[in-house]
Every structure is written in structure tokens, then in C-alpha cells.
C-alpha positions as CSV (number, residue, x, y, z in Angstrom):
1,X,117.8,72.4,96.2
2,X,119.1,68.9,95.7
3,X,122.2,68.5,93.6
4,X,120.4,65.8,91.2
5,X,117.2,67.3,90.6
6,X,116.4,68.6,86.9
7,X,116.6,72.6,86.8
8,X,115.6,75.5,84.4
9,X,117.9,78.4,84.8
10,X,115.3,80.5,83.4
11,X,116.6,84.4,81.9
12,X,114.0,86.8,81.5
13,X,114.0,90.2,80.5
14,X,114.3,92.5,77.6
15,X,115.6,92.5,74.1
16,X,118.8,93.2,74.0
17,X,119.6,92.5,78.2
18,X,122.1,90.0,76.9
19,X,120.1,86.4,77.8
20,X,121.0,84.6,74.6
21,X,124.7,85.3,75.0
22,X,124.6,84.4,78.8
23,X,122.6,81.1,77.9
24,X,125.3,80.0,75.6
25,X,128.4,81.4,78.0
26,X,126.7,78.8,80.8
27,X,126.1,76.3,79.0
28,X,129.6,76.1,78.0
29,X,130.9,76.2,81.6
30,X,127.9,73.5,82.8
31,X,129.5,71.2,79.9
32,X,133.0,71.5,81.8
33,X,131.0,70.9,85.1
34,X,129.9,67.1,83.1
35,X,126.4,68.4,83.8
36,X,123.7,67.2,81.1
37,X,122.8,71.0,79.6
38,X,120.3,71.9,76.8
39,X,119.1,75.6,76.2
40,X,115.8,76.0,75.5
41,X,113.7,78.8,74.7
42,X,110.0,79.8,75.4
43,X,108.6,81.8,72.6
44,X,106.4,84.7,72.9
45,X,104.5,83.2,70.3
46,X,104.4,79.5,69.6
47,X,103.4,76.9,66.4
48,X,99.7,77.2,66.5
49,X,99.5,80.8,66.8
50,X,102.2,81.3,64.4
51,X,99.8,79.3,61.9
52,X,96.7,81.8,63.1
53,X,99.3,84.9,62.8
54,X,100.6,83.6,59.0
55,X,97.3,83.1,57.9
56,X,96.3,86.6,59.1
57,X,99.1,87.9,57.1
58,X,98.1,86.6,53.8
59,X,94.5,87.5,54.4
60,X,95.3,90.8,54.7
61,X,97.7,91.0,52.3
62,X,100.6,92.1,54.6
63,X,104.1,90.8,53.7
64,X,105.2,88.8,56.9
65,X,108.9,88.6,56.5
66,X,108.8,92.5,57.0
67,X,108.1,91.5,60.3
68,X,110.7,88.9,60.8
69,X,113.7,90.2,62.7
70,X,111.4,93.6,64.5
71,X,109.7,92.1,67.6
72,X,108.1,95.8,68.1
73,X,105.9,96.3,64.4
74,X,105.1,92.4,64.5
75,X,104.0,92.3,68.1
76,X,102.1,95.8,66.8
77,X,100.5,93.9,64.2
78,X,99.3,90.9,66.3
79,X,98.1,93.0,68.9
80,X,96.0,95.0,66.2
81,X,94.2,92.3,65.2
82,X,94.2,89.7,68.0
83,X,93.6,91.9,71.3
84,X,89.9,90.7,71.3
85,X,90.2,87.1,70.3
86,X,90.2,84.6,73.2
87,X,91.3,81.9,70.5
88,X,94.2,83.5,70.1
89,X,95.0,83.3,74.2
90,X,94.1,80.0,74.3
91,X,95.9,78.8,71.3
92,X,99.3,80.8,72.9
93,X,98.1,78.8,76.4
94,X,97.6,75.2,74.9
95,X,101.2,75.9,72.4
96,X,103.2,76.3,75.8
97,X,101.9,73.1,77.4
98,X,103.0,71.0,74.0
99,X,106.3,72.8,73.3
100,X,107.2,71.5,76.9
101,X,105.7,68.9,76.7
102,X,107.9,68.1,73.5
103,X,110.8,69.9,74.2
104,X,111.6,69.3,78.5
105,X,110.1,66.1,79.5
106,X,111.4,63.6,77.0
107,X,115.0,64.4,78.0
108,X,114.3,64.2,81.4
109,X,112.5,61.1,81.3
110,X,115.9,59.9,79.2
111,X,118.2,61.3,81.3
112,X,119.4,59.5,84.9
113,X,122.1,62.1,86.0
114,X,122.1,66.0,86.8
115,X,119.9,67.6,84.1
116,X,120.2,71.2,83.5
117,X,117.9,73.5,81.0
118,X,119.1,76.8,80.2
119,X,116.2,79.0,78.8
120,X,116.6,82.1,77.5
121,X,113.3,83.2,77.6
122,X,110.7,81.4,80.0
123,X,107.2,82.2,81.6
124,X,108.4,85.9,82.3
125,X,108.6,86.7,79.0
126,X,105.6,84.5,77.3
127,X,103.4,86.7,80.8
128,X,104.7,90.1,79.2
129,X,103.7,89.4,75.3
130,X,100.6,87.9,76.1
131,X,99.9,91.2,78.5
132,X,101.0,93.3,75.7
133,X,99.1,91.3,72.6
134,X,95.8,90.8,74.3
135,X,93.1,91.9,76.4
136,X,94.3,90.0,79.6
137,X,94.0,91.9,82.6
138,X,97.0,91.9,85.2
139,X,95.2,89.3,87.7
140,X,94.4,86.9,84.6
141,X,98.1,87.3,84.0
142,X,99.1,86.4,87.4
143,X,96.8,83.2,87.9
144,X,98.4,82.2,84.5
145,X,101.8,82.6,85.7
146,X,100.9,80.6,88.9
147,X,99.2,78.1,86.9
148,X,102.2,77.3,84.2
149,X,104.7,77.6,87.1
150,X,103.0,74.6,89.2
151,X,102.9,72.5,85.7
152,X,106.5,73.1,85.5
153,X,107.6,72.6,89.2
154,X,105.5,69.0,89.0
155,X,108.9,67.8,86.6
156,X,111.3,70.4,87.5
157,X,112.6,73.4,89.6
158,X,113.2,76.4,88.4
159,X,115.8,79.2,88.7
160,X,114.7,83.2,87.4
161,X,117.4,85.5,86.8
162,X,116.1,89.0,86.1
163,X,118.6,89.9,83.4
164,X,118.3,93.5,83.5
165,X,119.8,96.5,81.1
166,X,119.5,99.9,80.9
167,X,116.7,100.6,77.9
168,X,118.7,103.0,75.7
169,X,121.9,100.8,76.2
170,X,119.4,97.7,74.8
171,X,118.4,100.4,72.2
172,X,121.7,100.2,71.0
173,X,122.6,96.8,71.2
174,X,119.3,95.5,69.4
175,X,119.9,98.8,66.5
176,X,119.1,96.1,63.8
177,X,115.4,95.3,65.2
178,X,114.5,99.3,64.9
179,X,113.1,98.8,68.7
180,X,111.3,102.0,69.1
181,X,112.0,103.6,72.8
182,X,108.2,103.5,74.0
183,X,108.2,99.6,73.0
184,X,111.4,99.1,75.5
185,X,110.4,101.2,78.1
186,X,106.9,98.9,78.2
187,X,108.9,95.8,78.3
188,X,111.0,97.0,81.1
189,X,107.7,98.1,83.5
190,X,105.8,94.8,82.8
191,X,109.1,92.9,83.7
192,X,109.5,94.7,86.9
193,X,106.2,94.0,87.8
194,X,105.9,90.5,87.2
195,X,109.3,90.6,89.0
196,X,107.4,91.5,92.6
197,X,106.1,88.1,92.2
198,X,108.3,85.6,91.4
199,X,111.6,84.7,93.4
200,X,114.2,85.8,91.3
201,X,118.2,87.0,91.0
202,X,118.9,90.4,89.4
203,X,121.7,90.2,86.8
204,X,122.6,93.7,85.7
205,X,124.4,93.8,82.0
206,X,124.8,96.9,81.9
207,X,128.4,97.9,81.2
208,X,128.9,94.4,82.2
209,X,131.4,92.1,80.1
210,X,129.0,88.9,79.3
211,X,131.8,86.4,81.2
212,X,131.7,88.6,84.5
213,X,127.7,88.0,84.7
214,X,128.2,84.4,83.8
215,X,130.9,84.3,86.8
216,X,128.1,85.7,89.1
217,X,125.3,83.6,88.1
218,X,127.6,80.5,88.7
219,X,128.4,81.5,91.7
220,X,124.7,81.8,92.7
221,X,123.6,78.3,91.0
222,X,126.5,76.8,93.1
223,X,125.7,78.5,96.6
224,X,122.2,77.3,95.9
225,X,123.7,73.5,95.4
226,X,122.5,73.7,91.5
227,X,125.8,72.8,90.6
228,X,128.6,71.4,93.0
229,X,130.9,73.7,94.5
């Protein structure tokens, strides 16, 4: 990969594997490297669904911000009553395209030098949510992945780290977000099966201090001339 060209390291995986901590450690360390760094992040679900999702909410009469902060009950929710409504896919689908379209190119049409965008969640995790909160089959999923993949590569590559944890340990690190065990044990299949199809690095957190999987995923980016050596 050429040392100049505009990269998302891109963490997927689930609650609780540690990406957010490891997006800001980087970023910290690119910073020292004078590399140009923003983090970014990919919601599951994105401005025009959210206006769908709130609306829902007060038509039925359900309080929203018991939802806030417990990705498991609200995903519950939106599954509940969107499974069956292709508006809601394609809303999710067009809300992706404009938040990068926002968010990624306008700093790398400003930006001359090395150009690095950390995102803590990405594609991966957008796939899984979208799998779990609609009636998508697995080959819909794929060509979707494929297809949002080639939009990104057209402006910039892209780097997947796998940042995986062991469930119960993510259990306990996410306590506050009442993640119920079924709910993680999902998100772990559907992320090693969308795994076996894009290139990716396995960063295991487990038992892992946060700065010793920042050291290895540093060591990676460099090997693979991302950053200089």
C-alpha cells in the first residue's frame, strides 16, 4: 500500500471488544507519527432512520431514552417493528452513502499529505445490525458489503482489524448496557462469518492491556507501509 494514500483503519467487532479505546490509543500515536488522523465512526443506524425509529417511538407511545445506552432492547425494538419494511433498509443504505459522503471525502479532498481515518465501527458492523434488524438474507448481505466496499475503495483503502473478545469477558466490560448473553453470542457468529469474507487482522483483547494491542496493530499498519517504519 503506498505510504501517501488515504486509509481507514477500520475495527469491527463486538460491544465491549475494546475498539473505541483502541481508536483513541492510535490515534494518539499516528498524531506523534505527524500523520493527518480523524476517528470516525459508522453507526448501525444513521440520521434518517433515526428520524423513522423516533417517530416510531412516539407513535407507539414507547419512551425512547429507555433505549439509549442498551444496544440489545433498542435493536429488539427496531427489529420488532422494521423486519418487514424495505424503507427502512433503504433509508439505512442511502444514510451510509451521505454520512460518508459528509464525514470522509471533504477532508480528503482538503488534505494533500498522509491521511489516516480511524473508525471504530465500519461496514462490518453496519452488515451485522442490518442482518439482525431486517429481513435481509445472508447473500443480500454480502452483495451489500461488496457493493459499499467498492464505493469506499474508489477514495480510499481500507484496513479491517477483527477486534475480537471473549463474550462473557465483553459481558462484563459492557455491565452498564444490560447486554443479555444470547444478544452477544449472535453478534460474535455474524462477525465471524462476515469475517471469511473480507481480508482482515485478528486483534484479540482478551486479557490484553489496550496499549499491547495498539503496539501490535502498529506494527502491522507499518509492515504493510500504512505508516513509515
Amino acid at each position: 500500500m503506498r505510504r501517501n494514500k488515504t486509509t481507514i483503519v477500520a475495527f469491527y467487532g463486538i460491544d465491549g471488544s475494546g475498539k473505541t479505546t483502541l481508536a483513541r490509543l492510535l490515534a494518539g500515536i499516528f498524531r506523534k507519527e505527524k500523520v493527518n488522523v480523524y476517528i470516525i465512526r459508522l453507526r448501525a443506524h444513521h440520521t434518517l432512520a433515526y428520524l423513522l425509529i423516533r417517530f416510531l417511538f412516539w407513535a407507539k407511545g414507547l419512551n425512547y431514552k429507555l433505549a439509549q445506552g442498551k444496544p440489545a432492547y433498542f435493536n429488539y425494538i427496531v427489529k420488532y417493528y422494521f423486519r418487514d419494511r424495505k424503507l427502512f433498509v433503504a433509508l439505512e443504505i442511502a444514510s451510509v452513502l451521505i454520512w460518508f459522503i459528509i464525514r470522509v471525502l471533504p477532508k480528503k479532498i482538503l488534505c494533500r499529505k498522509r491521511l489516516i481515518f480511524i473508525a471504530d465501527r465500519f461496514i462490518p458492523d453496519f452488515i451485522v445490525m442490518l442482518h439482525y434488524t431486517s429481513n435481509l438474507d445472508e447473500y443480500a448481505l454480502l452483495k451489500l458489503t461488496k457493493f459499499l466496499e467498492r464505493f469506499t475503495l474508489a477514495f480510499s483503502g481500507i484496513v479491517y482489524f477483527h477486534v475480537y473478545v471473549d463474550p462473557h469477558t465483553a459481558i462484563l466490560r459492557k455491565k452498564e448496557e444490560q447486554l443479555h448473553p444470547r444478544f452477544i453470542v449472535y453478534l460474535s457468529a455474524m462477525y465471524g462469518w462476515i469475517g471469511r469474507y473480507i481480508n482482515h487482522v485478528t486483534v484479540n483483547t482478551t486479557n490484553k492491556n489496550p496499549l499491547e494491542s495498539a503496539t501490535q496493530i502498529v506494527s502491522y499498519l507499518k509492515l504493510s507501509r500504512v505508516l513509515k517504519s
